[in-house]
Each structure stands twice: as structure tokens, then as C-alpha cells.
C-alpha positions in Angstrom: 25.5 -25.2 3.0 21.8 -26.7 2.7 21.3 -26.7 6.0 21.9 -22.9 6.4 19.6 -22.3 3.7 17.1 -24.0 4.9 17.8 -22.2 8.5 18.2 -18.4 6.6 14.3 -19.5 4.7 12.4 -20.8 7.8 14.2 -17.6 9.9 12.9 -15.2 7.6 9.6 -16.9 6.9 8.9 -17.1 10.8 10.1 -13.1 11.0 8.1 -11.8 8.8 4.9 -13.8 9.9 4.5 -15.4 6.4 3.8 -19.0 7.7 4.4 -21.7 6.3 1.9 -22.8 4.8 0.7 -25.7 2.1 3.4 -24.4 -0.9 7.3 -24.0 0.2 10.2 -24.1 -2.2 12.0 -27.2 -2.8 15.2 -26.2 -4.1 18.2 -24.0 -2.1 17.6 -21.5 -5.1 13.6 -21.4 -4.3 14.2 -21.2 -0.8 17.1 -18.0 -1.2 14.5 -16.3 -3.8 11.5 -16.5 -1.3 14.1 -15.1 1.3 14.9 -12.2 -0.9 11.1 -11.4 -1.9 10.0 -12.1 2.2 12.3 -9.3 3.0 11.5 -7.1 0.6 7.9 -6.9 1.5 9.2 -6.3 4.8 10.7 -2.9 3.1 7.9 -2.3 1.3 5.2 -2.7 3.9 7.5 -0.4 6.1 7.7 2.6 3.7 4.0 2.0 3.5 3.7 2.3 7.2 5.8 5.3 7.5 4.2 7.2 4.4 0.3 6.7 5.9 2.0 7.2 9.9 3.3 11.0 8.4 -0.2 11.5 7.0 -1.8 11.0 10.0 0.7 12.8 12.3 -0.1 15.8 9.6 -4.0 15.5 9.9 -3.2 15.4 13.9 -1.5 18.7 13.5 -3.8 20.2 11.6 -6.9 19.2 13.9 -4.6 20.6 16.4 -4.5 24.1 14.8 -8.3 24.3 14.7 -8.5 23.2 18.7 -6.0 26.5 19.5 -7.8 29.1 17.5 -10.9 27.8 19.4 -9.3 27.8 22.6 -8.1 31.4 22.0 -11.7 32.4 20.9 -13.3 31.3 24.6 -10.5 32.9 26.2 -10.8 36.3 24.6 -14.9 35.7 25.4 -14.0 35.0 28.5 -12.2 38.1 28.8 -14.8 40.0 27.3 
């Protein structure tokens, strides 16, 4: 059973790009908590991610409506 802890801690320590670093729990208990919080910055970080990627995908879009309305304005001056 240790062993696997210790395997399921350095796993998601390596995955999420933590390191390892001077500090590391010394205890099967330590090393599941640090598991649990490692993974749950993973989450968090990731609905970060997603909320600023949607902001910029909606700035994008709204650029994009300016560059068609000026497009359309040469046109009809070309036209003209």
C-alpha cells in the first residue's frame, strides 16, 4: 500500500509539473493530501484557462465585426 502511494504522489507531482522540490510530505496521508490539492489546481488552472480562452475568442469576434463593415465600406466605394 505505501508503495502505491508513494507511486499515485510522485505520478501526480511529475503531471502536473509541480517538481519536487526541497519540502515533500513524509507521511502516506501528506503524500494523498498533496495528491488531492496537485489535482485540484489542475481544475482550477483549467477553468481559468477556459474562462480567459472564451474572452479572447469574444474580443476576436468582435475585432472581426469591425474588419467586415470596413470591408463592405471599400467595396461599396469601389462600386461608387
Amino acid at each position: 500500500m505505501n508503495r502505491a502511494i508513494i507511486m499515485m504522489y510522485f505520478t501526480f507531482t511529475s503531471l502536473t509539473t509541480v517538481g519536487f522540490g526541497d519540502f515533500h510530505p513524509r507521511s502516506d496521508f501528506e503524500r494523498i493530501m498533496i495528491a488531492v490539492v496537485l489535482l485540484f489546481g489542475v481544475a482550477i488552472f483549467s477553468l481559468v484557462m477556459d474562462n480567459f480562452i472564451n474572452i479572447l475568442k469574444s474580443a476576436k469576434k468582435l475585432v472581426q465585426s469591425f474588419n467586415d463593415e470596413d470591408a463592405l465600406s471599400r467595396f461599396f466605394g469601389l462600386l461608387s
